[in-house]
C-alpha positions as CSV (number, residue, x, y, z in Angstrom):
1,X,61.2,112.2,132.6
2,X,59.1,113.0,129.8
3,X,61.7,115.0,127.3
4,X,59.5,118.0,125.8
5,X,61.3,120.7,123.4
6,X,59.3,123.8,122.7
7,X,63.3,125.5,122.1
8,X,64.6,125.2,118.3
9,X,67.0,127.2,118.5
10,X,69.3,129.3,121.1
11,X,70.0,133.0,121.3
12,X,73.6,133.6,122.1
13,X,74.5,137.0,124.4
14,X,78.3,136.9,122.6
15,X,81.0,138.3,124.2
16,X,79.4,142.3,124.5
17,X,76.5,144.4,123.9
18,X,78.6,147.3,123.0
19,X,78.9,147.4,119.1
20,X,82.0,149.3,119.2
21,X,83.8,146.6,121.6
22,X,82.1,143.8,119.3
23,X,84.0,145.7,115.5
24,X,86.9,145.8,117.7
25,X,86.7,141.9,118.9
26,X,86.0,140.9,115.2
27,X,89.2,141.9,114.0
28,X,90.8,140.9,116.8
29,X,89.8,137.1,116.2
30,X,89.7,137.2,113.3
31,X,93.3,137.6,113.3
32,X,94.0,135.4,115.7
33,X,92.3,132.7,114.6
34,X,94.3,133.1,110.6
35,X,97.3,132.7,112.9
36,X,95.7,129.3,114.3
37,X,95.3,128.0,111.2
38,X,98.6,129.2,109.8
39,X,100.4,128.7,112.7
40,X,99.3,124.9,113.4
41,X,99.5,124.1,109.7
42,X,102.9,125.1,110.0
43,X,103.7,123.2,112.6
44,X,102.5,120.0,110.8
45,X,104.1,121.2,107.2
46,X,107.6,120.8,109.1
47,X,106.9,117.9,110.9
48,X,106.3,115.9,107.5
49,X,108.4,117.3,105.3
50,X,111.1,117.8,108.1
51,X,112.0,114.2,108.6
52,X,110.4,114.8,112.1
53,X,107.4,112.4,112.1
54,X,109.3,109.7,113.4
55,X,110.1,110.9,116.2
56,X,107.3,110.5,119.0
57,X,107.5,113.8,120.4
58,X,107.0,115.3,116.6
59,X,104.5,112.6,116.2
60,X,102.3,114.1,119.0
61,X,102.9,117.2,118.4
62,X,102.0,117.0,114.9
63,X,98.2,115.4,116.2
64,X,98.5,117.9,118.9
65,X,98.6,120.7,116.1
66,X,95.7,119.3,114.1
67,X,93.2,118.7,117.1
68,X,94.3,122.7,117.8
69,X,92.4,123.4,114.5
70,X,89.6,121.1,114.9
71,X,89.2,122.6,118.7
72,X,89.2,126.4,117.8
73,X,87.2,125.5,115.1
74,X,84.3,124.4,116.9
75,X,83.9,127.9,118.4
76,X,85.8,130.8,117.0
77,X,84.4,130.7,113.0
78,X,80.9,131.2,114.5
79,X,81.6,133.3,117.4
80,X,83.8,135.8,114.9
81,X,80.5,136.0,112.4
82,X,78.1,136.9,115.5
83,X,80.7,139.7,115.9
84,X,78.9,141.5,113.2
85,X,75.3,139.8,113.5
86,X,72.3,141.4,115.0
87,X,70.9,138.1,115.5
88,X,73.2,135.3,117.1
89,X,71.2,132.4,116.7
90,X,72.0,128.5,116.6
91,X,69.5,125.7,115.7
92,X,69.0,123.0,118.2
93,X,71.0,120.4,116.6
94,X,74.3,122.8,115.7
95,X,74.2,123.8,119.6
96,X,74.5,119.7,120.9
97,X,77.2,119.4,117.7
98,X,78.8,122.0,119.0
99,X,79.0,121.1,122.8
100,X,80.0,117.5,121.4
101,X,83.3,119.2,119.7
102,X,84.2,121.6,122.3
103,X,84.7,118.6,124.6
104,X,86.0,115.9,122.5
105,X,88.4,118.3,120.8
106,X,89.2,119.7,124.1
107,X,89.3,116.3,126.0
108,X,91.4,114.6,123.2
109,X,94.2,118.2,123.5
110,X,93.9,117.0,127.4
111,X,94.9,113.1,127.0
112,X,97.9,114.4,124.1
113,X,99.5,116.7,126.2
114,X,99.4,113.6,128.9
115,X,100.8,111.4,126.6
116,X,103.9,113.9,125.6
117,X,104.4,114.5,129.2
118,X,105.0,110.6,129.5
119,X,107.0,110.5,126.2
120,X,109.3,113.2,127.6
121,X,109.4,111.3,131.1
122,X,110.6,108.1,129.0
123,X,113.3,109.8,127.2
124,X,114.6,111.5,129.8
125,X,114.9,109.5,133.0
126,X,114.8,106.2,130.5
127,X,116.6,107.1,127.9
128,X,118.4,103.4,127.2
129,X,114.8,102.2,126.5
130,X,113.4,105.5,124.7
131,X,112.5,103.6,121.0
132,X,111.9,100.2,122.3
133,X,109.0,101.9,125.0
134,X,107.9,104.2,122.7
135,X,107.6,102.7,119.3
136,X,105.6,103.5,116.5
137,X,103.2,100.7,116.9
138,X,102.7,101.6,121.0
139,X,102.3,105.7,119.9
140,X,99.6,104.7,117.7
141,X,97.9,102.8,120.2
142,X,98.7,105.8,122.9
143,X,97.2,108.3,120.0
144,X,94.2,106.0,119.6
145,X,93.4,105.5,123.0
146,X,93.1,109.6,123.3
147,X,90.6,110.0,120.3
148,X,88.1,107.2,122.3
149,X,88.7,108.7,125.4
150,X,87.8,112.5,124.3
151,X,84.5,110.5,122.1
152,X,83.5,108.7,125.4
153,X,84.2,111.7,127.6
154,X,82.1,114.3,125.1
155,X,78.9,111.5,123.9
156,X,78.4,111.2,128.1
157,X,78.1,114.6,128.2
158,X,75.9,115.1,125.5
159,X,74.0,112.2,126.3
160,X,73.2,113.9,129.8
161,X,71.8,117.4,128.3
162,X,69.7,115.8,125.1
163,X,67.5,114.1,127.6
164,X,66.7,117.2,129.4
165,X,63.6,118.9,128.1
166,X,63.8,123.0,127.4
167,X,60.7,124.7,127.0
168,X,62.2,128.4,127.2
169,X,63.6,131.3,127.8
170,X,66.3,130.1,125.2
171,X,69.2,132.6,125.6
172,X,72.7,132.0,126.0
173,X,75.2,134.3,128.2
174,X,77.9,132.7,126.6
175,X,79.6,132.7,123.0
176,X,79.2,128.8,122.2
177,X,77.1,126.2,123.2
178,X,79.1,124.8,126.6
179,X,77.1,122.5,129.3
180,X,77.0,124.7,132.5
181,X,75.3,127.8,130.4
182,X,73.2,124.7,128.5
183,X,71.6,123.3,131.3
184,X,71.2,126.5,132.9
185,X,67.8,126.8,130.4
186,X,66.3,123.2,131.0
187,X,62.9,123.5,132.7
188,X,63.6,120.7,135.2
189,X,66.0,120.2,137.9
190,X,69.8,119.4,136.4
191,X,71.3,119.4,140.0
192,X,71.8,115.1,139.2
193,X,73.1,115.7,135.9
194,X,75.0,118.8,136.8
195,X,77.0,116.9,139.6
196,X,77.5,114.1,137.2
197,X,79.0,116.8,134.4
198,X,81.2,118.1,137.2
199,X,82.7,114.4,138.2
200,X,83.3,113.5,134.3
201,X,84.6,116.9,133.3
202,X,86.7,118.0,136.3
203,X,87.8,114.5,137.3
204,X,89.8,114.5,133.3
205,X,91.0,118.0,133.7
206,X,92.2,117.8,137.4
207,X,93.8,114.3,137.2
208,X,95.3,115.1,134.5
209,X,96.8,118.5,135.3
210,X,98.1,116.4,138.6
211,X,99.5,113.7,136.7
212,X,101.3,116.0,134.6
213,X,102.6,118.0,137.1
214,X,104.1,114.6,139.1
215,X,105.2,113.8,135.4
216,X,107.8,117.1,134.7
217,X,108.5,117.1,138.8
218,X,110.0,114.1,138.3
219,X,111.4,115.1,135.2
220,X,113.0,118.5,136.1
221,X,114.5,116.5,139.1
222,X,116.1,113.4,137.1
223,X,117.4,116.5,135.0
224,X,120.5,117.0,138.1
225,X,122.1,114.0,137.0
226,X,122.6,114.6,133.2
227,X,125.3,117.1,132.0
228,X,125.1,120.4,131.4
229,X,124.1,120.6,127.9
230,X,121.6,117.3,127.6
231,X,120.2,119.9,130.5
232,X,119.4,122.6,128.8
233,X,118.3,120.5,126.2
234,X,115.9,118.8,128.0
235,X,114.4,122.4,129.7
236,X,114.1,123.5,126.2
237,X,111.5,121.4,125.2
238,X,109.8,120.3,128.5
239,X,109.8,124.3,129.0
240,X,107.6,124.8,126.3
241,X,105.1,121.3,127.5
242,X,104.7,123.0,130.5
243,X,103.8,126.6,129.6
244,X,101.5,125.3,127.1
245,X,99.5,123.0,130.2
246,X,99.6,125.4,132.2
247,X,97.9,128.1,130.4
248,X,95.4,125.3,129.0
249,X,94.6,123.7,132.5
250,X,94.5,127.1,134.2
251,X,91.6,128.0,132.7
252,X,90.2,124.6,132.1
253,X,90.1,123.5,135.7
254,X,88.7,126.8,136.9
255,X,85.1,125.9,134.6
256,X,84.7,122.6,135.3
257,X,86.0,121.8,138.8
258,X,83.3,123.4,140.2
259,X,79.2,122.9,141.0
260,X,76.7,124.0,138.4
261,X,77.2,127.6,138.0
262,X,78.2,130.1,136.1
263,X,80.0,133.2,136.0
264,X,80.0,136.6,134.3
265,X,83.6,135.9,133.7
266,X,83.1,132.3,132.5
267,X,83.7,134.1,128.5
268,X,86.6,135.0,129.0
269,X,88.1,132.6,130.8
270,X,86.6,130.4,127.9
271,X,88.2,132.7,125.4
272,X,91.7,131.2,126.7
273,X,91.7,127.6,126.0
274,X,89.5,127.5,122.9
275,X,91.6,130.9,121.4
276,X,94.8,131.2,122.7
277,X,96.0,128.3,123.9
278,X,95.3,126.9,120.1
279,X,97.3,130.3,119.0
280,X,100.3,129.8,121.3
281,X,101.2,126.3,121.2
282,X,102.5,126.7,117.8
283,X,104.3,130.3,118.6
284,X,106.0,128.2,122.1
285,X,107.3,125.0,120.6
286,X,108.2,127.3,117.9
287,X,110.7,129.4,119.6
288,X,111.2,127.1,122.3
289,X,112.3,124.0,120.6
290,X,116.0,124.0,118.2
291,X,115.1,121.4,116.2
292,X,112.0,122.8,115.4
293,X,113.3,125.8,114.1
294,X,116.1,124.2,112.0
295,X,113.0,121.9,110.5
296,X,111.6,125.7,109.0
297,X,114.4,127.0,108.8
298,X,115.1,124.2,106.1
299,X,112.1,124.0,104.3
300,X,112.1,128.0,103.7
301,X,115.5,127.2,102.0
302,X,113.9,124.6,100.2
303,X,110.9,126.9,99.3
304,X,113.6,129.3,98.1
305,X,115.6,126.9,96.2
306,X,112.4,125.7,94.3
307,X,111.2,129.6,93.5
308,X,114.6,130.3,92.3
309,X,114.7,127.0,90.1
310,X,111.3,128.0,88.4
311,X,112.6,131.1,87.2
């Protein structure tokens, strides 16, 4: 297949026409995405200077916090300045940069909340053999293992659209560059390379929605045995794992475990997991988890202490 490129650039359609709706939509995000960074940053602030890090469920959820960032990232900075741009344009090169982020951000976010599913499996059914299964030297192989599997995951799908040639129309009915709306414009058939897309992507996000759902089934039924307050304990913080997978899968599974098409809703559904899932995962293990909040509580002490002593 001779790969021909007339297209330098793409035309997004953004989230409305309406200028009104669009005003309203930029201060939306805008907030919510100065409540992703603050919120994450947070999050990672107390872990380190909470004397949480060594723990491996702070350990992962400190990664888990960045990678939000890096995720919403991708996406929202752009999409907010488009709010207010007549012209919402993106070069070439920026649109495959951009696909390869959504999905190894997003892929990585996948394999982390795996791995804290198994970490919470391990402490609670195993909990005589919590530190020696899950020490530091295993969690950075576990924590390496998801950064090459969201890089292997995302360059396969890239690979697969680069090779396709585009020789116009070049507009996008989407916000960000994302593979179903992408190959939507190539000027060849993508049916191959759209059921490949579908295996790589939907195989990740379903097996690992089932795996974590075996994961806190188990979990929530070992939790009968143990007493009544290692109970609520233990529904305190897998609480909080689930909510967060489930409104990240939900919307994750309904994109990409399905053919090559796309829908009028497809925005915002997308608007969910690279928004406000990164928005809400600090806010839920926030108020969902004690030791969390003793960790801020803490460190705004400390902040007050220091203030005080400066005067």
């Amino acid at each position: 297949m001779e790969n021909t490129n007339n297209v330098t650039e793409f035309v997004f359609w953004g989230l409305s026409e309406n200028l009104v709706v669009e005003e309203v939509c930029f201060v939306v995000f805008s907030f919510f995405y100065t409540v992703i960074l603050l919120g994450n940053l947070l999050i990672m602030l107390t872990v380190h200077t909470g004397n949480l890090f060594k723990s491996p469920m702070y350990f992962f959820l400190n990664y888990l916090s960045f990678v939000d960032i890096c995720y919403s990232s991708v996406t929202a900075p752009k999409m907010i300045v488009d709010l207010l741009a007549k012209s919402k344009t993106i070069s070439y090169e920026g649109c495959m940069l951009q696909l390869f982020g959504v999905h190894f951000f997003g892929c990585t976010e996948i394999f982390i909340l795996t791995v804290m599913a198994y970490d919470r499996y391990v402490a609670i059914c195993r909990p005589l053999h919590y530190m020696t299964i899950m020490d530091r030297d295993k969690c950075n192989k576990m924590l390496l293992g998801t950064w090459v599997g969201g890089f292997l995951h995302s360059i396969i799908q890239v690979a697969l659209v680069v090779q396709l040639p585009f020789c116009g129309p070049n507009e996008i009915d989407h916000y960000f560059c994302d593979v179903h709306p992408v190959l939507k414009l190539a000027c060849t058939d993508t049916y191959v390379v759209g059921v490949v897309v579908t295996a790589n992507s939907g195989t990740i996000a379903l097996g690992s929605f089932v795996i974590l759902l075996i994961s806190y089934t188990v979990i929530l039924v070992s939790l009968r045995k143990q007493s009544p307050d290692g109970r609520r304990k233990a529904l305190s913080t897998c609480g909080s794992h689930i909510a967060v997978v489930i409104i990240f899968f939900g919307p994750c599974t309904f994109m990409y475990m399905r053919p090559d098409t796309t829908f009028s809703e497809d925005k915002m559904v997308a608007v969910f997991y690279t928004i406000i899932t990164p928005m809400l995962n600090p806010l839920i293990y926030t108020m969902r988890n004690a030791e969390v909040k003793t960790a801020m509580k803490k460190l705004w002490v400390r902040k007050e202490i220091e203030k005080k002593n400066c005067l």
